[in-house]
N, CA, C and O atoms as a Maestro MAE file, in Angstrom:
{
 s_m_m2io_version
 :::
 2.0.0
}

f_m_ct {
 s_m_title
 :::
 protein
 m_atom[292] {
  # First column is atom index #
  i_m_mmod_type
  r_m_x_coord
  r_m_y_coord
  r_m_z_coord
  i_m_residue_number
  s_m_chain_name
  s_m_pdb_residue_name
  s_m_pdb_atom_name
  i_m_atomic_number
  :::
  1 25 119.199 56.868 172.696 1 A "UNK " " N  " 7
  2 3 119.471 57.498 171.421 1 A "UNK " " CA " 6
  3 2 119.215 56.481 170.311 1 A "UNK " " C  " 6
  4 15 119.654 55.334 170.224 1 A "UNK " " O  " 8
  5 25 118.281 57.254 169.350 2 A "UNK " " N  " 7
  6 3 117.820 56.241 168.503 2 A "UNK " " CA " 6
  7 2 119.096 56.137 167.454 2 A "UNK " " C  " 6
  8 15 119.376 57.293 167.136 2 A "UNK " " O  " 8
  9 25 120.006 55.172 166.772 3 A "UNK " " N  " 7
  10 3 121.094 54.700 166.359 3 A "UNK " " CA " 6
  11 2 120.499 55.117 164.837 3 A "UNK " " C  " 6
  12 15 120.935 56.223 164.517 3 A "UNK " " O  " 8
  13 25 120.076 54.832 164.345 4 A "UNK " " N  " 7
  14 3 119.166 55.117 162.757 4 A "UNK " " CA " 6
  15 2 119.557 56.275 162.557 4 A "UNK " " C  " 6
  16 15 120.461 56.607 161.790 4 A "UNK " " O  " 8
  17 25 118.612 57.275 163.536 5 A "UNK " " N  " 7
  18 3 118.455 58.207 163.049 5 A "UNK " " CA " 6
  19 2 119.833 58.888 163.383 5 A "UNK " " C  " 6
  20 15 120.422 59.236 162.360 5 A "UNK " " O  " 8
  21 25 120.239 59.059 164.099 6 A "UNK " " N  " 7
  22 3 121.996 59.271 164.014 6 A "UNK " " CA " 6
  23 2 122.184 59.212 162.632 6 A "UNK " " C  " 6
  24 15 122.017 60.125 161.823 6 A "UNK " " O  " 8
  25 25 122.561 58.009 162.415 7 A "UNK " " N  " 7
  26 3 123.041 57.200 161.071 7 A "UNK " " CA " 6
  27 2 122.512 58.567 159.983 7 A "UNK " " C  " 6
  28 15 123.291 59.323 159.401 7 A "UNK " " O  " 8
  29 25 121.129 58.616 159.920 8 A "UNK " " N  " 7
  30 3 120.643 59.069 158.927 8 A "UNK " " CA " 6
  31 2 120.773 60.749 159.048 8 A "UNK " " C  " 6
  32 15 120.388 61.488 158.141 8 A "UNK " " O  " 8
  33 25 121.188 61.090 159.917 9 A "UNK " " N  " 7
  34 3 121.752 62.520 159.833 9 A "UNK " " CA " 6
  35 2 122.718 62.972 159.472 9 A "UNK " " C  " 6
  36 15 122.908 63.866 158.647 9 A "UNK " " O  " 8
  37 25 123.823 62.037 160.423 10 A "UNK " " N  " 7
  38 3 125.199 61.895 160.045 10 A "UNK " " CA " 6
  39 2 125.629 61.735 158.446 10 A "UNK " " C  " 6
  40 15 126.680 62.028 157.875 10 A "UNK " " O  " 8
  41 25 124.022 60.980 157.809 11 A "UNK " " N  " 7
  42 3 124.835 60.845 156.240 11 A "UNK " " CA " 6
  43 2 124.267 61.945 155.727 11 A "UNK " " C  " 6
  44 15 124.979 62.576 154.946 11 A "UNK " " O  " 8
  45 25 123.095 62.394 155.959 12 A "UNK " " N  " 7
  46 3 122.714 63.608 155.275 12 A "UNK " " CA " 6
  47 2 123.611 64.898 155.881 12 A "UNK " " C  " 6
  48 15 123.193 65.920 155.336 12 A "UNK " " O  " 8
  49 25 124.393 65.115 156.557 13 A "UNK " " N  " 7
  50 3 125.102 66.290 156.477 13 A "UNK " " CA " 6
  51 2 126.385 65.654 155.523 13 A "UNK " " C  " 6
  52 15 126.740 66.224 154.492 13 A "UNK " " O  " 8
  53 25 126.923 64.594 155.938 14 A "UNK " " N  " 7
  54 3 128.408 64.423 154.806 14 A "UNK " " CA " 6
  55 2 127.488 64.475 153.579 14 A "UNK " " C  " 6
  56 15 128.256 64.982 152.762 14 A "UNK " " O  " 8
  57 25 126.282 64.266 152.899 15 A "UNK " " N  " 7
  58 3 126.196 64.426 151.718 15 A "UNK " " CA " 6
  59 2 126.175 66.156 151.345 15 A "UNK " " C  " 6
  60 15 126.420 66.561 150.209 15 A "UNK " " O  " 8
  61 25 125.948 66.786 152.135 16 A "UNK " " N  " 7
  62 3 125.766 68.615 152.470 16 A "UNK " " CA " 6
  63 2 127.426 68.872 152.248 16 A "UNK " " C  " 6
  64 15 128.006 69.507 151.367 16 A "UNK " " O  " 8
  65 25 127.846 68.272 153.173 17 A "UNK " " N  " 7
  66 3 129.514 68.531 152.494 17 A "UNK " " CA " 6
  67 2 130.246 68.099 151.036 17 A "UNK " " C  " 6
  68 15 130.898 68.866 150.329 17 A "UNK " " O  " 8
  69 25 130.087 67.268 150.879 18 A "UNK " " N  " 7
  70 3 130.202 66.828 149.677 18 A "UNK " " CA " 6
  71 2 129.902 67.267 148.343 18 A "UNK " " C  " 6
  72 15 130.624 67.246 147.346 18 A "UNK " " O  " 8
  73 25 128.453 67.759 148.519 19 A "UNK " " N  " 7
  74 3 128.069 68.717 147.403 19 A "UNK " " CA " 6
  75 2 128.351 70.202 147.555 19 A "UNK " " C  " 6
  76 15 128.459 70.945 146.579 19 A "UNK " " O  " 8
  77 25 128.456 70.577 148.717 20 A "UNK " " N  " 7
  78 3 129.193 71.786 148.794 20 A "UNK " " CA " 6
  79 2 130.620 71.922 148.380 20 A "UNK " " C  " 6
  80 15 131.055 72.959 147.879 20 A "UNK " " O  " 8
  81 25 131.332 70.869 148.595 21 A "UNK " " N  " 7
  82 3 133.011 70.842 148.455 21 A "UNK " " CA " 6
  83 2 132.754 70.875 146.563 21 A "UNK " " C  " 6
  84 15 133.060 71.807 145.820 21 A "UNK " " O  " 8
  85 25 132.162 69.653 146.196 22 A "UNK " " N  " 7
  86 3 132.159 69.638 144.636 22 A "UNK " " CA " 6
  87 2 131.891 71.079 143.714 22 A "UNK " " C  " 6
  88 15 132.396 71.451 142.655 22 A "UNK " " O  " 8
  89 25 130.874 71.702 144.602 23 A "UNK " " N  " 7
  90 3 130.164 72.394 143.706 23 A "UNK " " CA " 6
  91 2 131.479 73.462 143.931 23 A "UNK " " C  " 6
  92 15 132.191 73.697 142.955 23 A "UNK " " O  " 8
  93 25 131.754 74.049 145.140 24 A "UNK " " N  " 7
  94 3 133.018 75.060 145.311 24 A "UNK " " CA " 6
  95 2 134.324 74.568 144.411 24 A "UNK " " C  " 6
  96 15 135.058 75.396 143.873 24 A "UNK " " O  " 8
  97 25 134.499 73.408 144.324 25 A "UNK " " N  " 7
  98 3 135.825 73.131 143.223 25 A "UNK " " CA " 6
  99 2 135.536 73.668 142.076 25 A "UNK " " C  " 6
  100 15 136.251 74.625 141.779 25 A "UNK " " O  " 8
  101 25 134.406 73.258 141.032 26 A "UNK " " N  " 7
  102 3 133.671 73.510 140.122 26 A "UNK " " CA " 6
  103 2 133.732 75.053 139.611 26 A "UNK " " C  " 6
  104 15 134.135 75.461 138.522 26 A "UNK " " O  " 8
  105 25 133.252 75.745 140.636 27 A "UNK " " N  " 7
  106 3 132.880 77.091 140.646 27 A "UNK " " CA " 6
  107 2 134.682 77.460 140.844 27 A "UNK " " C  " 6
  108 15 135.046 78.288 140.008 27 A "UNK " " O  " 8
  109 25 135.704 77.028 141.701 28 A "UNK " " N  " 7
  110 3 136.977 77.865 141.382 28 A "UNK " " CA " 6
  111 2 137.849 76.841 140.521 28 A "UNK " " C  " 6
  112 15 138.979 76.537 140.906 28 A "UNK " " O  " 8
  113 25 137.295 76.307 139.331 29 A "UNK " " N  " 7
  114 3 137.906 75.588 138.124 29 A "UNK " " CA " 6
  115 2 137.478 76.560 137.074 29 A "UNK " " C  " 6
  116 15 137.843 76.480 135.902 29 A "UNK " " O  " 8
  117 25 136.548 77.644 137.632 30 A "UNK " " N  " 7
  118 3 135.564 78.101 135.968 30 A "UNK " " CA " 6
  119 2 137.132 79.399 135.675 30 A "UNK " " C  " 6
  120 15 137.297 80.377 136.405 30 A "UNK " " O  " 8
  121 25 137.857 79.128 134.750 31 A "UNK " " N  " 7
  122 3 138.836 80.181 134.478 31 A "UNK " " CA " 6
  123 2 139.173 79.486 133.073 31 A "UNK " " C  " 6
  124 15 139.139 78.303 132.733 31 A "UNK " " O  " 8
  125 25 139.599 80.957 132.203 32 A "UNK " " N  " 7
  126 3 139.712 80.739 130.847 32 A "UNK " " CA " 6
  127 2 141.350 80.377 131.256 32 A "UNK " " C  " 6
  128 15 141.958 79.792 130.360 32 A "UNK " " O  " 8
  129 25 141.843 80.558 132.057 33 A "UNK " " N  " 7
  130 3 143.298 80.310 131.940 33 A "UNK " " CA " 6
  131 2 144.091 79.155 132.172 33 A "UNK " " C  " 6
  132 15 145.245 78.944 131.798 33 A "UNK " " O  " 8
  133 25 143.170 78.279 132.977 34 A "UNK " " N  " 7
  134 3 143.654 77.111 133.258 34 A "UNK " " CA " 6
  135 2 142.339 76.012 132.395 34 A "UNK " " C  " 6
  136 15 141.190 75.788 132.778 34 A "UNK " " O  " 8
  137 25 142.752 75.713 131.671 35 A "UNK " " N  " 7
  138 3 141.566 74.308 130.994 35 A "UNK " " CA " 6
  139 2 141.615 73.382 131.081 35 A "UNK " " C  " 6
  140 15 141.209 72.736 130.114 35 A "UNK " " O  " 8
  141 25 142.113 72.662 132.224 36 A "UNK " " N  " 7
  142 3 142.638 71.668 132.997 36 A "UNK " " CA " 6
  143 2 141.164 70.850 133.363 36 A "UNK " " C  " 6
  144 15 140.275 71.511 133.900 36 A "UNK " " O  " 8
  145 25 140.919 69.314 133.039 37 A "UNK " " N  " 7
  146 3 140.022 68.425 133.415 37 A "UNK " " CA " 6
  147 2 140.111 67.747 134.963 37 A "UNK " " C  " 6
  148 15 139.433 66.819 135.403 37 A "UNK " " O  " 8
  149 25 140.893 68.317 135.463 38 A "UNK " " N  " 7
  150 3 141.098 67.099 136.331 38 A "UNK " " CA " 6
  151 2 140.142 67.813 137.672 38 A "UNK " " C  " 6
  152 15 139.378 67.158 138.381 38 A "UNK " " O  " 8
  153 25 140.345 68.965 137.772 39 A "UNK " " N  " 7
  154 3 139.515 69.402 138.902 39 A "UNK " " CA " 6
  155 2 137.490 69.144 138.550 39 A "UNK " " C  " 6
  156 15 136.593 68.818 139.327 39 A "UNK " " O  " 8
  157 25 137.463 69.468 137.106 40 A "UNK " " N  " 7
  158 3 135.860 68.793 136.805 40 A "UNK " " CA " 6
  159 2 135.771 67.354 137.080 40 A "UNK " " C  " 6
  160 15 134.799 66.727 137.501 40 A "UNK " " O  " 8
  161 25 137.150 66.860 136.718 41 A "UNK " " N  " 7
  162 3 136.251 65.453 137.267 41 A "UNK " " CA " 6
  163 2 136.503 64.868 138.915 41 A "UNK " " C  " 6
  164 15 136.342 63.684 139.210 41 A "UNK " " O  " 8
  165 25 136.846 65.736 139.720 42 A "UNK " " N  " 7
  166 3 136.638 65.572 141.006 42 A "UNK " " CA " 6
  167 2 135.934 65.931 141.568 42 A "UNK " " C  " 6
  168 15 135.481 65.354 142.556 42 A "UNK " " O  " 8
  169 25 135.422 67.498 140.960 43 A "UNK " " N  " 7
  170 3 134.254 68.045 141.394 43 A "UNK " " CA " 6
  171 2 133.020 66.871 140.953 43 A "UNK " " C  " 6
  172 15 132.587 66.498 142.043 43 A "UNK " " O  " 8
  173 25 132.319 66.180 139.937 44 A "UNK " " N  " 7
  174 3 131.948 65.891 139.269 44 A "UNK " " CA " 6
  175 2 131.665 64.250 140.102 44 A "UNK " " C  " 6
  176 15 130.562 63.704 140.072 44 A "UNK " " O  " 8
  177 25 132.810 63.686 140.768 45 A "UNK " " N  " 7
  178 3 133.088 63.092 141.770 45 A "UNK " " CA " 6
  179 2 132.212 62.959 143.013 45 A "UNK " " C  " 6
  180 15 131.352 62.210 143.475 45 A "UNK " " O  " 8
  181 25 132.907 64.125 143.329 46 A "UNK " " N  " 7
  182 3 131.921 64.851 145.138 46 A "UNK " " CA " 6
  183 2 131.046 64.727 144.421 46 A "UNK " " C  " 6
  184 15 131.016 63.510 144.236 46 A "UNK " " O  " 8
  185 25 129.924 65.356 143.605 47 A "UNK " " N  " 7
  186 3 128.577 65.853 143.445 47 A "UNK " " CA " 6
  187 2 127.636 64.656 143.681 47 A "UNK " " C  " 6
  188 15 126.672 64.512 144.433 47 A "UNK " " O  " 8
  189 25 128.297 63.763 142.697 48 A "UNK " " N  " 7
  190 3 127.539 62.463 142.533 48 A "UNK " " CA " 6
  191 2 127.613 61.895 143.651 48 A "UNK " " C  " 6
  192 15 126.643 61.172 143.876 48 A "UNK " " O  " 8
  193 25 128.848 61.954 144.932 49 A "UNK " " N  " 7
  194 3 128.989 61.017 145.718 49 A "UNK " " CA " 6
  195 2 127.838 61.521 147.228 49 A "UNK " " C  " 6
  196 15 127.312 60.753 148.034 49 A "UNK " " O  " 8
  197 25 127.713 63.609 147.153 50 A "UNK " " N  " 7
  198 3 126.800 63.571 147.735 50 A "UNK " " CA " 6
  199 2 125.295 63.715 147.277 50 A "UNK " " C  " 6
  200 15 124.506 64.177 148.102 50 A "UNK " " O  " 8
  201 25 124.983 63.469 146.425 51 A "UNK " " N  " 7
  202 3 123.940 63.033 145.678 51 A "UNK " " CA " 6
  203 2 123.672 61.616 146.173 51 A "UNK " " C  " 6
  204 15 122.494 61.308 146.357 51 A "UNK " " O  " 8
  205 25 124.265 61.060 146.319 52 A "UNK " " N  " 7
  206 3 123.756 59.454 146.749 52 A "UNK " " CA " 6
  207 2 124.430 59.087 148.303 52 A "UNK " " C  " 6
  208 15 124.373 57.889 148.581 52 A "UNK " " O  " 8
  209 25 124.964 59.849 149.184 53 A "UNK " " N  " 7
  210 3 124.259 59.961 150.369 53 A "UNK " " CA " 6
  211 2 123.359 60.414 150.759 53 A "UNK " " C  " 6
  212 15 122.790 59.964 151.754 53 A "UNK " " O  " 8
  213 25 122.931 61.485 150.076 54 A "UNK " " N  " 7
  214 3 121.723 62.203 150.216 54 A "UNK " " CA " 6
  215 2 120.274 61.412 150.360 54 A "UNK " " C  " 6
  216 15 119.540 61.147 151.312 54 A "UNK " " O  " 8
  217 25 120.224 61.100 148.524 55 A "UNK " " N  " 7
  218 3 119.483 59.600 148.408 55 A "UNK " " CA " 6
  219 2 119.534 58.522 149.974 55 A "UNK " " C  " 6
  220 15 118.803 58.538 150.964 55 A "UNK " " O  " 8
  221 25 120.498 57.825 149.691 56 A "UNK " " N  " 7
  222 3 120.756 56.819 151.013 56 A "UNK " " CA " 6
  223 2 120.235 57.328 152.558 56 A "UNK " " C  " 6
  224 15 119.919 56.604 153.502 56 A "UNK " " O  " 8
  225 25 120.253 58.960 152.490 57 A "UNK " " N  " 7
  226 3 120.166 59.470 154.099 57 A "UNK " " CA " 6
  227 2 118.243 59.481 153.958 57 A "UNK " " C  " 6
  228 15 117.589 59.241 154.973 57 A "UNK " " O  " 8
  229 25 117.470 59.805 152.507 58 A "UNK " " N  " 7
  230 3 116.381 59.838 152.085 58 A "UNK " " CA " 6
  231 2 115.495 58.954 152.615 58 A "UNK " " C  " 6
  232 15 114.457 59.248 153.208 58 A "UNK " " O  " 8
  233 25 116.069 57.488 152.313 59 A "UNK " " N  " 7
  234 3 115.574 56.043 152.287 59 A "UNK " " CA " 6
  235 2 116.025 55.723 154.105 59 A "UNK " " C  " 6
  236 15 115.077 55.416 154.829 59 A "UNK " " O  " 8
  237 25 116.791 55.769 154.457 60 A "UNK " " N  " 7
  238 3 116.969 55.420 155.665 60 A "UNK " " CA " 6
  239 2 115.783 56.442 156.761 60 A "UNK " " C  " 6
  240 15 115.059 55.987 157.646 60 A "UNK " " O  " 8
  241 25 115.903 57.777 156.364 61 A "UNK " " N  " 7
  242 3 114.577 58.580 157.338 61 A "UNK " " CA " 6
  243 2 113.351 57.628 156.759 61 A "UNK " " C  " 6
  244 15 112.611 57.330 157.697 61 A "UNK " " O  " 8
  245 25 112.991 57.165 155.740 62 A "UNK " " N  " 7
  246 3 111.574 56.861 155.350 62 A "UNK " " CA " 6
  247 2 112.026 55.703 156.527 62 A "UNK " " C  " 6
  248 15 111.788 56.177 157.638 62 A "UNK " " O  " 8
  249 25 112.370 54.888 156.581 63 A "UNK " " N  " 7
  250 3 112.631 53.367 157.319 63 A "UNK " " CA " 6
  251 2 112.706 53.580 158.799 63 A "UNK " " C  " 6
  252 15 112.591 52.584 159.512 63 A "UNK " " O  " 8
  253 25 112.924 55.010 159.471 64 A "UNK " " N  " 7
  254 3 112.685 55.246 160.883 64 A "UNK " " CA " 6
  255 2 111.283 54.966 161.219 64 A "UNK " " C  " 6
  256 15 110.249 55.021 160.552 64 A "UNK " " O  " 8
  257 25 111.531 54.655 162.421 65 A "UNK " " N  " 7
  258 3 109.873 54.683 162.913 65 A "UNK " " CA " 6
  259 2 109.978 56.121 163.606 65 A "UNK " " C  " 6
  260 15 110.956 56.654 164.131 65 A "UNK " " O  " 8
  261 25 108.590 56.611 163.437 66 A "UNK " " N  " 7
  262 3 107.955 57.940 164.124 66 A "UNK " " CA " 6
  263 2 108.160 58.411 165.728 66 A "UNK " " C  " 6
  264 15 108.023 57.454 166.490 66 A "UNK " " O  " 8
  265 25 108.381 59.354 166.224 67 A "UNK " " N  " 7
  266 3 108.642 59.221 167.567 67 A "UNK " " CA " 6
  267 2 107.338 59.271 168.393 67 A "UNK " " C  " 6
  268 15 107.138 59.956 169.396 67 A "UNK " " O  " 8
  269 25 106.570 58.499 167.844 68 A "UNK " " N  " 7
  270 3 105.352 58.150 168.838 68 A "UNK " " CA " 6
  271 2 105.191 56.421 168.971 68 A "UNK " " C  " 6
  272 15 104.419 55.694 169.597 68 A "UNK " " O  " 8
  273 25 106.396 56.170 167.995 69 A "UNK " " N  " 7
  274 3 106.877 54.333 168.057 69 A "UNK " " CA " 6
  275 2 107.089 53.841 169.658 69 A "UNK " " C  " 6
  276 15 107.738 54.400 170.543 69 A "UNK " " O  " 8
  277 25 106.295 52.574 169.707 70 A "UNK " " N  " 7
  278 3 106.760 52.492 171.058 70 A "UNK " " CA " 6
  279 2 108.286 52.083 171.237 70 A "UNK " " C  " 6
  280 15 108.594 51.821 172.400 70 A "UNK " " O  " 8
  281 25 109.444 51.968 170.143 71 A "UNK " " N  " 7
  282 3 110.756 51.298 170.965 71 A "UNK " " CA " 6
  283 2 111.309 52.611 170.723 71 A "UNK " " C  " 6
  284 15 112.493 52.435 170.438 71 A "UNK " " O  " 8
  285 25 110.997 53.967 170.695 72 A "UNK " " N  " 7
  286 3 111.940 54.738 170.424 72 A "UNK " " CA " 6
  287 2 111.705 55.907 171.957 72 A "UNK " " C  " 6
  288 15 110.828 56.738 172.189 72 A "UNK " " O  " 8
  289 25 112.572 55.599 172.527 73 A "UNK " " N  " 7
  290 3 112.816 56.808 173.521 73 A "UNK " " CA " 6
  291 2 112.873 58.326 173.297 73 A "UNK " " C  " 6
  292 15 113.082 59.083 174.246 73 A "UNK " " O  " 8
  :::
 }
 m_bond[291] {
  # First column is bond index #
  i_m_from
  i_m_to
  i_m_order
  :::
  1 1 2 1
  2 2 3 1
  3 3 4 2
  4 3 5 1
  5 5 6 1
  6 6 7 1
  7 7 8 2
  8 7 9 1
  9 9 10 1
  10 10 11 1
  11 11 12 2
  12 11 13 1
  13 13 14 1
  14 14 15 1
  15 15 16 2
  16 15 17 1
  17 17 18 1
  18 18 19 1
  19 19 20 2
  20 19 21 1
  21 21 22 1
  22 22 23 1
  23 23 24 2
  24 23 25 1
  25 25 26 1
  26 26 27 1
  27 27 28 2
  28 27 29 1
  29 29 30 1
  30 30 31 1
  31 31 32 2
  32 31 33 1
  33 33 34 1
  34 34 35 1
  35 35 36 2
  36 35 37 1
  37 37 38 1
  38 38 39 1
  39 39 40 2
  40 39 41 1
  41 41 42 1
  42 42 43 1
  43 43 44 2
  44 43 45 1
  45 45 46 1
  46 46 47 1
  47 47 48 2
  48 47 49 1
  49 49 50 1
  50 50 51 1
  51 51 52 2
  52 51 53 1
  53 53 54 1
  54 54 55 1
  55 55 56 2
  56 55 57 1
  57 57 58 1
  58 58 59 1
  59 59 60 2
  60 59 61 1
  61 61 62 1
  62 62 63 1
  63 63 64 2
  64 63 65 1
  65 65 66 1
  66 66 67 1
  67 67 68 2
  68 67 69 1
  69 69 70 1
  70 70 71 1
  71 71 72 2
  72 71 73 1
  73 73 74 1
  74 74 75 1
  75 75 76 2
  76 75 77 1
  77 77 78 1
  78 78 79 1
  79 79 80 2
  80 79 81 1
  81 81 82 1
  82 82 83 1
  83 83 84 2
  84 83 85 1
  85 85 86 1
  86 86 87 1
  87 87 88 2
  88 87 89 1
  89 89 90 1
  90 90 91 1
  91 91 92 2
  92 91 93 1
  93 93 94 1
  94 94 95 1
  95 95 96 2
  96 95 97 1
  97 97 98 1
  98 98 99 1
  99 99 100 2
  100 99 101 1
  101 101 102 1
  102 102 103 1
  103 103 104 2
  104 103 105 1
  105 105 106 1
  106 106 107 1
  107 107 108 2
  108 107 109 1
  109 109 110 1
  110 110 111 1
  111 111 112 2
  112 111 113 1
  113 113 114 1
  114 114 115 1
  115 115 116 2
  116 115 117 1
  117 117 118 1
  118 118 119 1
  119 119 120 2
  120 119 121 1
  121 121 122 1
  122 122 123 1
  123 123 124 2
  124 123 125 1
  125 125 126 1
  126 126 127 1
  127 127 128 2
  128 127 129 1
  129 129 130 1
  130 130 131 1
  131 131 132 2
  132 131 133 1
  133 133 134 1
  134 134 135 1
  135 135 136 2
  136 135 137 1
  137 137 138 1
  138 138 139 1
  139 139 140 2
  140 139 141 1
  141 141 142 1
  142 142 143 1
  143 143 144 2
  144 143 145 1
  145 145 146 1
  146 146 147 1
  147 147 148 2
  148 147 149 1
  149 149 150 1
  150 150 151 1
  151 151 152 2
  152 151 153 1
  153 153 154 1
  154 154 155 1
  155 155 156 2
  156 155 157 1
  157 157 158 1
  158 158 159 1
  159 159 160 2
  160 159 161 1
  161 161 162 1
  162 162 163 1
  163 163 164 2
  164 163 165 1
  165 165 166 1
  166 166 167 1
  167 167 168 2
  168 167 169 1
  169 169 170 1
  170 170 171 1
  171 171 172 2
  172 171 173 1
  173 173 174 1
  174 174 175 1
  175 175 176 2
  176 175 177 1
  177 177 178 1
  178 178 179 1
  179 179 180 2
  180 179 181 1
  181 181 182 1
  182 182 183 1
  183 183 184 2
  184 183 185 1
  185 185 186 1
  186 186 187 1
  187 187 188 2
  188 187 189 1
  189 189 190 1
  190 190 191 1
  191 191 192 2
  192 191 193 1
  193 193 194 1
  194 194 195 1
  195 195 196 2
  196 195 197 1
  197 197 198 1
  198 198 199 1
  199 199 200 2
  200 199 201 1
  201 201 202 1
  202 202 203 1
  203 203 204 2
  204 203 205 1
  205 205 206 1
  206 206 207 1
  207 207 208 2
  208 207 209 1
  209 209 210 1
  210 210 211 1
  211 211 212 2
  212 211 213 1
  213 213 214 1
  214 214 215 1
  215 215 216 2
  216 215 217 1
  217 217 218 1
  218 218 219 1
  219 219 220 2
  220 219 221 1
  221 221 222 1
  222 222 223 1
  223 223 224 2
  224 223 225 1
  225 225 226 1
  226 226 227 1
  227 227 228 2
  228 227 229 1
  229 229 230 1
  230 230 231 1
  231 231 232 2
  232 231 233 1
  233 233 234 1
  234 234 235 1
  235 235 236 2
  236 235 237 1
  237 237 238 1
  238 238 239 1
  239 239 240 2
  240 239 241 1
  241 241 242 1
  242 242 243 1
  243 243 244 2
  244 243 245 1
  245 245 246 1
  246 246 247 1
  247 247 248 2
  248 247 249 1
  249 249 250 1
  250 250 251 1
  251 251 252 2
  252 251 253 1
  253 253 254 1
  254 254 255 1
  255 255 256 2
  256 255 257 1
  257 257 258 1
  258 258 259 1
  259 259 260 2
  260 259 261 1
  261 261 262 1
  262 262 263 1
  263 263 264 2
  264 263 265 1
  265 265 266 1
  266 266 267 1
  267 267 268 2
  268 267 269 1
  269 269 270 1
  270 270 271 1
  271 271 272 2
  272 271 273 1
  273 273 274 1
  274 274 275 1
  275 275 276 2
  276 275 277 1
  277 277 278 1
  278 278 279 1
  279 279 280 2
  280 279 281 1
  281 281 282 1
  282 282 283 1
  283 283 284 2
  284 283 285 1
  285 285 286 1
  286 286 287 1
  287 287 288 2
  288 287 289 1
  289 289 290 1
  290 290 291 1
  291 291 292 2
  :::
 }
}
């Protein structure tokens, strides 16, 4: 099992969660009744944080070698 690419999946789905969790806070913050900041800036939080696993999971697939590499089983 190639260890990388693990790595680089494993971060590209927590970044899938992450922007999913943010964006769902976001979307049940949108109410005229509560005008409360604190849930935008957590949502706001997640987004960015899976935004740059995403990125990071991006750069790590470019840095795999191909599965026609000879060290990759």
């Amino acid at each position: 099992m190639n260890i990388r690419y693990t790595r680089s999946g494993s971060t590209r789905a927590m970044g899938n969660v992450t922007l999913g969790a943010g964006l769902l806070i976001s979307l049940l913050m949108v109410s005229p009744d509560n005008p409360s900041t604190g849930g935008y800036v957590l949502a706001g939080l997640l987004v960015l944080t899976g935004l740059g696993l995403r990125v990071e999971a991006a750069v790590l697939a470019l840095r795999e070698p191909g599965p026609g590499h000879p060290g990759v089983r």
